[in-house]
PDB file of N, H, CA, C and O in Angstrom:
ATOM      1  N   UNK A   1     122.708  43.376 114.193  1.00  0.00           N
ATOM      2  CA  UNK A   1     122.457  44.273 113.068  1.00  0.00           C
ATOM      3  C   UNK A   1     123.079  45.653 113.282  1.00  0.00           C
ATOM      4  O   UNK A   1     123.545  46.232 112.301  1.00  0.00           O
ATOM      5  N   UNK A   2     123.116  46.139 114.308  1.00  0.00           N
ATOM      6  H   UNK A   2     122.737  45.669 115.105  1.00  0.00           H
ATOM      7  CA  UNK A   2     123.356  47.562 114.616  1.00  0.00           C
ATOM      8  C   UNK A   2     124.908  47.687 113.910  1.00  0.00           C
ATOM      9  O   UNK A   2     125.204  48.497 113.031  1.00  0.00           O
ATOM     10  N   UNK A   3     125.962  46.522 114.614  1.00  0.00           N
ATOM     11  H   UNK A   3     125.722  45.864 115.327  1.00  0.00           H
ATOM     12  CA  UNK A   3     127.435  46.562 114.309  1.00  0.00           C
ATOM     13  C   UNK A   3     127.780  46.491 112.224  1.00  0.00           C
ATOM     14  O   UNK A   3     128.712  47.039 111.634  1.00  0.00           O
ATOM     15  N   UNK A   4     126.688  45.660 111.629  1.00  0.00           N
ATOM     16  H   UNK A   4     125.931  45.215 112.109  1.00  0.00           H
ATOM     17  CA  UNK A   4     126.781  46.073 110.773  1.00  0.00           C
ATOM     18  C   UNK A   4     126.011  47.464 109.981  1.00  0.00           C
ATOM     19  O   UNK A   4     126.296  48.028 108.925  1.00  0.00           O
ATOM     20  N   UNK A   5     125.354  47.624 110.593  1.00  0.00           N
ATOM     21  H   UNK A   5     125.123  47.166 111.452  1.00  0.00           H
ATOM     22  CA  UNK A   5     124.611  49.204 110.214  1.00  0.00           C
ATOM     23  C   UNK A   5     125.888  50.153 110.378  1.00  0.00           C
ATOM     24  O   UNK A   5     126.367  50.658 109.362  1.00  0.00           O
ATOM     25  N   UNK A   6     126.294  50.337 111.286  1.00  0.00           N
ATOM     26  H   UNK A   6     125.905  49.927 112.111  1.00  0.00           H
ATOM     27  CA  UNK A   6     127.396  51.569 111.392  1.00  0.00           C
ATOM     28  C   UNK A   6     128.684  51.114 111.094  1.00  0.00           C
ATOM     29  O   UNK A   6     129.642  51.873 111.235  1.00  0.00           O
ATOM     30  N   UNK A   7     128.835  49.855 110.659  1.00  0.00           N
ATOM     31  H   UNK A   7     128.056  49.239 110.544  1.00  0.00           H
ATOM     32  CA  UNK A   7     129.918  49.428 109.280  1.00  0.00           C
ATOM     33  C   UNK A   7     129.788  49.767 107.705  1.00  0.00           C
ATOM     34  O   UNK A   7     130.664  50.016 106.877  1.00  0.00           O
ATOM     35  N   UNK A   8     128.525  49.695 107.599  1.00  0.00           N
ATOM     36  H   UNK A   8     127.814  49.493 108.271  1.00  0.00           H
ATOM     37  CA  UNK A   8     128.053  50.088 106.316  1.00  0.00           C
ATOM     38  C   UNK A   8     128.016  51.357 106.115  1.00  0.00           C
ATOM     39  O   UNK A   8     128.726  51.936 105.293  1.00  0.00           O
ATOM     40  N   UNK A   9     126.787  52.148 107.202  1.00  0.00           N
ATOM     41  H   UNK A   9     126.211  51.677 107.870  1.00  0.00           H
ATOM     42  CA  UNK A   9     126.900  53.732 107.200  1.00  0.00           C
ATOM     43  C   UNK A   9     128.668  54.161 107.251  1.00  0.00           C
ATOM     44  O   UNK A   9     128.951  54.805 106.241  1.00  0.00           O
ATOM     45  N   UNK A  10     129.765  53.970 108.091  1.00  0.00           N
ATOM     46  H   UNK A  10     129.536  53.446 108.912  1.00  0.00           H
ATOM     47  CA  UNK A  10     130.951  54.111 107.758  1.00  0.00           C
ATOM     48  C   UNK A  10     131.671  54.399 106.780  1.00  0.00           C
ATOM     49  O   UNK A  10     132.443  55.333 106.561  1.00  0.00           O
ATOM     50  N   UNK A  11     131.235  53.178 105.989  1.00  0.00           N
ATOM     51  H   UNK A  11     130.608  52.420 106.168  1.00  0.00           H
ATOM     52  CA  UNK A  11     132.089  52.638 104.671  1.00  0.00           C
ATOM     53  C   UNK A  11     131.260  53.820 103.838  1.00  0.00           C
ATOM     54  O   UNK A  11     131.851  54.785 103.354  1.00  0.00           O
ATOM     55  N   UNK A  12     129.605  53.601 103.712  1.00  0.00           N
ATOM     56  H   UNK A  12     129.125  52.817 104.106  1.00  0.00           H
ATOM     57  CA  UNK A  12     129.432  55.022 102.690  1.00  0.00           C
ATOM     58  C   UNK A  12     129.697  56.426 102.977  1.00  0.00           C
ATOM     59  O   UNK A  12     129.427  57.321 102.176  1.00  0.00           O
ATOM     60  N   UNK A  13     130.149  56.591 103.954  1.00  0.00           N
ATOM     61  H   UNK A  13     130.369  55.864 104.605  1.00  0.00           H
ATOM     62  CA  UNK A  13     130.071  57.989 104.106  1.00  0.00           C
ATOM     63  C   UNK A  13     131.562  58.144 104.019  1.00  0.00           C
ATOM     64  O   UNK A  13     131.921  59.318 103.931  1.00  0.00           O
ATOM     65  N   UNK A  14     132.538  57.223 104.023  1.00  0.00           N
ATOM     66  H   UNK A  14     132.246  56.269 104.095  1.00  0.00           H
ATOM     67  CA  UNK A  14     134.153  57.209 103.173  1.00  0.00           C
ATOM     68  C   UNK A  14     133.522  57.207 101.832  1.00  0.00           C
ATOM     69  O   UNK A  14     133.885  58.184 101.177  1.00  0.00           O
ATOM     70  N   UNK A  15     132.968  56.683 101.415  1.00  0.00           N
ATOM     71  H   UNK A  15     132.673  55.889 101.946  1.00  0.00           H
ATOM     72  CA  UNK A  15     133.084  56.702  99.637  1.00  0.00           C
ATOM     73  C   UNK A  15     132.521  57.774  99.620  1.00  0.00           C
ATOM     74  O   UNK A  15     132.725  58.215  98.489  1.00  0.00           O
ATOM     75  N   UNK A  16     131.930  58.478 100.176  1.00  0.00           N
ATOM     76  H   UNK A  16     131.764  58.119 101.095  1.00  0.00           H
ATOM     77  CA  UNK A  16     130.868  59.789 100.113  1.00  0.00           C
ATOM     78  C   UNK A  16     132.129  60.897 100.050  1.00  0.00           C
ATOM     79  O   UNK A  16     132.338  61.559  99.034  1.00  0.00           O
ATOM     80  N   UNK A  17     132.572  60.961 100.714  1.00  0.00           N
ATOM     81  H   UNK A  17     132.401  60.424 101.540  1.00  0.00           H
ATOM     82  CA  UNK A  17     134.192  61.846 101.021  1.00  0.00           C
ATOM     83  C   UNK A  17     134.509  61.747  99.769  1.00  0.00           C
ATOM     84  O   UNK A  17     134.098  62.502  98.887  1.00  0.00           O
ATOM     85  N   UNK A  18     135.353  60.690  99.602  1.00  0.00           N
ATOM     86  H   UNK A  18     135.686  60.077 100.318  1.00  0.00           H
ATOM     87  CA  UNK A  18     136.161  60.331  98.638  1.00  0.00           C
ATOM     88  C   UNK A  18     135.696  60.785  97.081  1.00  0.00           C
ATOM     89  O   UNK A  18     136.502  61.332  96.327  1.00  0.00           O
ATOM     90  N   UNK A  19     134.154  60.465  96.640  1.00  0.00           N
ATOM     91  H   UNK A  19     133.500  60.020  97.252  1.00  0.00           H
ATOM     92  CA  UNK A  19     133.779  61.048  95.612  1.00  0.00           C
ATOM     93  C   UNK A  19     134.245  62.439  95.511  1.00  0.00           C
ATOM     94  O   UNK A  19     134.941  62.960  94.639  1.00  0.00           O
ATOM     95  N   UNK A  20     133.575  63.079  96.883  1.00  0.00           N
ATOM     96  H   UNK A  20     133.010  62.656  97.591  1.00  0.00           H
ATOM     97  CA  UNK A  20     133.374  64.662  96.722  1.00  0.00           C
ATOM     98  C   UNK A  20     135.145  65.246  96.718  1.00  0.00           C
ATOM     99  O   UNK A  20     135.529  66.411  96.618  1.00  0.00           O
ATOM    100  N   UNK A  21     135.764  64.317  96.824  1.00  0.00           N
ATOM    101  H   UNK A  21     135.451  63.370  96.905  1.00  0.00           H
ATOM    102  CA  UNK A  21     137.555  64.945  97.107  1.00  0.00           C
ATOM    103  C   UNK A  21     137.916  65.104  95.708  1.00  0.00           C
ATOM    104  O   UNK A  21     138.490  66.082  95.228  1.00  0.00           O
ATOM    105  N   UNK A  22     137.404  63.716  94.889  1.00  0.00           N
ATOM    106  H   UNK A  22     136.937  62.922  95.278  1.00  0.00           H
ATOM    107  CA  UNK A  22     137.569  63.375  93.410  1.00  0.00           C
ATOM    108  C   UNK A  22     137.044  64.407  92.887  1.00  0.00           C
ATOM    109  O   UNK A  22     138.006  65.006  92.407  1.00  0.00           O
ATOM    110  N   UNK A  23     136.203  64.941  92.694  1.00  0.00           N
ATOM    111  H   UNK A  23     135.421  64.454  93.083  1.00  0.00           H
ATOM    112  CA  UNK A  23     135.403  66.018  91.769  1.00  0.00           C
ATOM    113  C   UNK A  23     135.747  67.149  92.197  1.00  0.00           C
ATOM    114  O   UNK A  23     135.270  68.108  91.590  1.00  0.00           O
ATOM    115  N   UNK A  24     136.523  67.386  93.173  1.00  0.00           N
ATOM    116  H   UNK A  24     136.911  66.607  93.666  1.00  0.00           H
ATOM    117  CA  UNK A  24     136.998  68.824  93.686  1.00  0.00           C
ATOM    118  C   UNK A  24     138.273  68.879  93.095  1.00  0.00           C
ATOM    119  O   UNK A  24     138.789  69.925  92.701  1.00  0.00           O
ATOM    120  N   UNK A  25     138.895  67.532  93.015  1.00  0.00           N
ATOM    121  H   UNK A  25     138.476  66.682  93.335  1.00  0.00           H
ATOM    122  CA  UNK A  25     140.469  67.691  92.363  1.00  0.00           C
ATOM    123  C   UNK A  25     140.053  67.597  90.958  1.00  0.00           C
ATOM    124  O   UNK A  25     140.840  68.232  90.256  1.00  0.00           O
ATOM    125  N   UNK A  26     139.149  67.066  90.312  1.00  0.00           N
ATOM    126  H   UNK A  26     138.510  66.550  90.882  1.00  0.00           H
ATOM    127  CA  UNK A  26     138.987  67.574  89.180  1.00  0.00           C
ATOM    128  C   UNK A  26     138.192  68.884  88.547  1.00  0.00           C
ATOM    129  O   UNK A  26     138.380  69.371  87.432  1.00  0.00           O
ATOM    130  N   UNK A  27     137.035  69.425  89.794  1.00  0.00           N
ATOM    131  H   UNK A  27     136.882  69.029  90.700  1.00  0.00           H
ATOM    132  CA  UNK A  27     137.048  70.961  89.194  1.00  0.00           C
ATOM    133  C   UNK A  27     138.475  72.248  89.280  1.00  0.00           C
ATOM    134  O   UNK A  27     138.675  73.182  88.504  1.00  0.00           O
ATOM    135  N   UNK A  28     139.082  71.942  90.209  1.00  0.00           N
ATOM    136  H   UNK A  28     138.919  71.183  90.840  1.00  0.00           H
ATOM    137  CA  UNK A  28     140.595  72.355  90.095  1.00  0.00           C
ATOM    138  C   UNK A  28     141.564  72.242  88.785  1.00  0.00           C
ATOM    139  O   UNK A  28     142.321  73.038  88.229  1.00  0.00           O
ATOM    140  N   UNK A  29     141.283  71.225  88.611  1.00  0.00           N
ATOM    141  H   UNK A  29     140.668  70.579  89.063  1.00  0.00           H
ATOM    142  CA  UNK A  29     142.298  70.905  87.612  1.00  0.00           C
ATOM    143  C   UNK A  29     141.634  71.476  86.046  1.00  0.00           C
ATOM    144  O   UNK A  29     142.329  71.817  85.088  1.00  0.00           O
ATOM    145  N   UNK A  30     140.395  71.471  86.083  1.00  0.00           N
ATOM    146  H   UNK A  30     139.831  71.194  86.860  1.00  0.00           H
ATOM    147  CA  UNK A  30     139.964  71.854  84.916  1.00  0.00           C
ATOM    148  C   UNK A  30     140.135  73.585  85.095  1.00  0.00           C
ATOM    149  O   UNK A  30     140.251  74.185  84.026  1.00  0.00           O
ATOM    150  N   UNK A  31     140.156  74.289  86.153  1.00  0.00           N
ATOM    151  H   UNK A  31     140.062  73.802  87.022  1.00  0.00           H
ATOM    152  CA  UNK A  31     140.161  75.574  86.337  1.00  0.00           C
ATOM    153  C   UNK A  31     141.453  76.041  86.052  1.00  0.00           C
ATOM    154  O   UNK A  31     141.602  77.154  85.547  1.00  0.00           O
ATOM    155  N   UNK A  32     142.811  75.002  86.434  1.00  0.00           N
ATOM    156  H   UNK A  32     142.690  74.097  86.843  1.00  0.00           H
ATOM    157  CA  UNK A  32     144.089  75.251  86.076  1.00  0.00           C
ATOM    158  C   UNK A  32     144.192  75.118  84.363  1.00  0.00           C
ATOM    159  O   UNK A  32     144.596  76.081  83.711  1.00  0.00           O
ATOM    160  N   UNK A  33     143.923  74.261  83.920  1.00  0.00           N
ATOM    161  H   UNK A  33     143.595  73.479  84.450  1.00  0.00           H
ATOM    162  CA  UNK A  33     143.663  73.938  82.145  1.00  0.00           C
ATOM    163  C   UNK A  33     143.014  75.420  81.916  1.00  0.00           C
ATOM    164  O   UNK A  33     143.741  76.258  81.384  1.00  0.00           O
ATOM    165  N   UNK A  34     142.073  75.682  82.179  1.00  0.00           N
ATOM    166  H   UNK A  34     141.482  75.001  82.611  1.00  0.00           H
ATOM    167  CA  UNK A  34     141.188  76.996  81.252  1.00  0.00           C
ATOM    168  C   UNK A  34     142.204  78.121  81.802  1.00  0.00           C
ATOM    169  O   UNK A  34     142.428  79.151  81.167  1.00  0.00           O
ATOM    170  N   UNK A  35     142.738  77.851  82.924  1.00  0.00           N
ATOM    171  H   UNK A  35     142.556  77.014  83.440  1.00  0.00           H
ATOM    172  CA  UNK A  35     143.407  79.220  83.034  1.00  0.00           C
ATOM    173  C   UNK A  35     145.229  79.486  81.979  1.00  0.00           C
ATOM    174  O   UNK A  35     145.894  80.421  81.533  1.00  0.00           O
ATOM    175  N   UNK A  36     145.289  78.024  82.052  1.00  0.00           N
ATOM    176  H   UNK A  36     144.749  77.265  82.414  1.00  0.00           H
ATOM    177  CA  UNK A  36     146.503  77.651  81.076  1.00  0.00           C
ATOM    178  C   UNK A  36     146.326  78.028  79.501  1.00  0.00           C
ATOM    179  O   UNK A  36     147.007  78.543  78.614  1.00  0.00           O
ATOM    180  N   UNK A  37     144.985  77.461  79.665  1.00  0.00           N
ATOM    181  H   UNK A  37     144.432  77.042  80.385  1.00  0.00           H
ATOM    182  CA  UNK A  37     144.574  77.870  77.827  1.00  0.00           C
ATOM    183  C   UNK A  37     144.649  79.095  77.240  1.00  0.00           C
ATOM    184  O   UNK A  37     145.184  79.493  76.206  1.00  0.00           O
ATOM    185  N   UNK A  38     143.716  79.856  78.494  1.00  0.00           N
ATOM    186  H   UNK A  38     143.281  79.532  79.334  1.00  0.00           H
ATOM    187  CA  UNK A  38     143.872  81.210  78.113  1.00  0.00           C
ATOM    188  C   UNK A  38     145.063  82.249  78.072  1.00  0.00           C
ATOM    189  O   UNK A  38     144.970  83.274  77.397  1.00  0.00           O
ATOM    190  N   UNK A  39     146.252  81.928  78.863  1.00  0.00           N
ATOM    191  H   UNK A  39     146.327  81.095  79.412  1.00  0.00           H
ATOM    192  CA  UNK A  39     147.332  82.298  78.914  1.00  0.00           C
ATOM    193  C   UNK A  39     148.114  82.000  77.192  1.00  0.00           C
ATOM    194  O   UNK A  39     148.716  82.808  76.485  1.00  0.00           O
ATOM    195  N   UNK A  40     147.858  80.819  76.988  1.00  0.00           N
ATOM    196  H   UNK A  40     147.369  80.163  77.563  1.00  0.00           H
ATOM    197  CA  UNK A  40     148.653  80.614  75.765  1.00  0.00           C
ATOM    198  C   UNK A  40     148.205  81.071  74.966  1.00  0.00           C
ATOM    199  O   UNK A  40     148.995  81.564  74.161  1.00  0.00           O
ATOM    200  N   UNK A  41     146.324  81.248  74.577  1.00  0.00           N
ATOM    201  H   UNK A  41     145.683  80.847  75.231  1.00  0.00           H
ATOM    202  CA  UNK A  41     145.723  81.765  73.593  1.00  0.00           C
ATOM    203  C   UNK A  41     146.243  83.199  73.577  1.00  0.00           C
ATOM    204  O   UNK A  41     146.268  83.742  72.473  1.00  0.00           O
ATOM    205  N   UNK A  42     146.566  83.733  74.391  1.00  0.00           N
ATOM    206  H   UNK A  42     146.546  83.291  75.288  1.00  0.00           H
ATOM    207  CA  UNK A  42     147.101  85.600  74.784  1.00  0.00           C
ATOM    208  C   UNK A  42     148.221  85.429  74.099  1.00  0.00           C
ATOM    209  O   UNK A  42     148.481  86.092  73.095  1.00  0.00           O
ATOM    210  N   UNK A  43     149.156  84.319  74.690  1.00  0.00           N
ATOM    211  H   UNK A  43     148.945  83.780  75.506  1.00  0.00           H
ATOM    212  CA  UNK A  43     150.574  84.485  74.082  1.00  0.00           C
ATOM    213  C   UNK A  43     150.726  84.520  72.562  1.00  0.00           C
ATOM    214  O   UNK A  43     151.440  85.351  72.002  1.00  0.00           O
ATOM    215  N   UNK A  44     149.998  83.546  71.893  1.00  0.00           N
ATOM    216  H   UNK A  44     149.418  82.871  72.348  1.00  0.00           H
ATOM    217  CA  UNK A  44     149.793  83.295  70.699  1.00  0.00           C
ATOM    218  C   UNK A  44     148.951  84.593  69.744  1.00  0.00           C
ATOM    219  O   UNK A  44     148.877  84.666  68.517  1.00  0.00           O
ATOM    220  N   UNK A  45     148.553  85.248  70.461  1.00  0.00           N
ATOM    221  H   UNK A  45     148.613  85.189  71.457  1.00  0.00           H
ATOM    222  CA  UNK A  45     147.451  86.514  69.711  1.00  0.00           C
ATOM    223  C   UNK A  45     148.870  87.697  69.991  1.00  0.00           C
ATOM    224  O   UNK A  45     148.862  88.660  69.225  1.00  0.00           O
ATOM    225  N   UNK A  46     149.930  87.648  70.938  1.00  0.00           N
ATOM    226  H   UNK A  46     149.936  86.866  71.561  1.00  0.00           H
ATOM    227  CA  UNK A  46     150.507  88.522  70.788  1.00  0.00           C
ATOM    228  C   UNK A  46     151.730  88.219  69.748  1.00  0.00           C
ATOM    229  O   UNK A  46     152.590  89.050  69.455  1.00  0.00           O
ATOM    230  N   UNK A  47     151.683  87.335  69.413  1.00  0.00           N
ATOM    231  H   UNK A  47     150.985  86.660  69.652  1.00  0.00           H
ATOM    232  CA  UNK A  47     152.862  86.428  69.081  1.00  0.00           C
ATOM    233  C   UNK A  47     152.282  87.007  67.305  1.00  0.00           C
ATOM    234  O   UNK A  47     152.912  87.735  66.539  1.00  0.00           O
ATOM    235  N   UNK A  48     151.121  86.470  67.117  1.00  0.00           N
ATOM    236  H   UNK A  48     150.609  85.878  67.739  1.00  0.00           H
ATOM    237  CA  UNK A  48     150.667  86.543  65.894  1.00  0.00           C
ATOM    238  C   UNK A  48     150.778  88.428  65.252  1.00  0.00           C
ATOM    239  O   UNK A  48     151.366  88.897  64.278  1.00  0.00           O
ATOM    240  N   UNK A  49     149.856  89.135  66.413  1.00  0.00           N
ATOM    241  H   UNK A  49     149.378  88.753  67.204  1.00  0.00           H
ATOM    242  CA  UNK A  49     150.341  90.584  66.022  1.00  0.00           C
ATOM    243  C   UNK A  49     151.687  91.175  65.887  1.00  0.00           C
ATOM    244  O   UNK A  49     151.972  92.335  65.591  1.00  0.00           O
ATOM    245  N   UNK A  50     152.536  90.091  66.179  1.00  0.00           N
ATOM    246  H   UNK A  50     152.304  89.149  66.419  1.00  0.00           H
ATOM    247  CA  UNK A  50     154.004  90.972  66.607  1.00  0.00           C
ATOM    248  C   UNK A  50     154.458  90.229  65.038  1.00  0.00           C
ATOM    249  O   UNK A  50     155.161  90.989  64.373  1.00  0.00           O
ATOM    250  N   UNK A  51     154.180  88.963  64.407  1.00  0.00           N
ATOM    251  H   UNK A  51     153.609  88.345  64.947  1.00  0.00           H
ATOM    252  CA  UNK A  51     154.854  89.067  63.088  1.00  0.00           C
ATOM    253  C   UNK A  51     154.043  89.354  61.556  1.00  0.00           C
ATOM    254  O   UNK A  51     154.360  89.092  60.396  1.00  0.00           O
ATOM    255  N   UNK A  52     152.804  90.046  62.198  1.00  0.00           N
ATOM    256  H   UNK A  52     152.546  90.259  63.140  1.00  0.00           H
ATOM    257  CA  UNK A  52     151.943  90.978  60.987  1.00  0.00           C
ATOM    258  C   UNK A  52     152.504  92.052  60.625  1.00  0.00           C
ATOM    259  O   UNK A  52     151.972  92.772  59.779  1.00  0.00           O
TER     260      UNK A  52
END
């Protein structure tokens, strides 16, 4: 039992990683998007005042 206990504990604590890698590359990526958005929303508000 033991050899599969610390096969199992192993294996979850890789998927345990692996989740937390996943949700870090996606709070990143959502931080790059909002920071993208807001750049264009600027461009577009200057864009808009410049042909009023």
């Amino acid at each position: 039992m033991q050899i599969y206990r610390d096969l199992i504990r192993g294996d979850f604590e890789t998927y345990i990683a692996e989740v937390q890698d996943y949700f870090r590359c996606l709070d990143e990526e959502r931080a790059r998007a909002f920071s993208e958005a807001r750049e264009v929303s600027e461009d577009y508000g200057r864009f808009i005042d410049a042909i009023e």
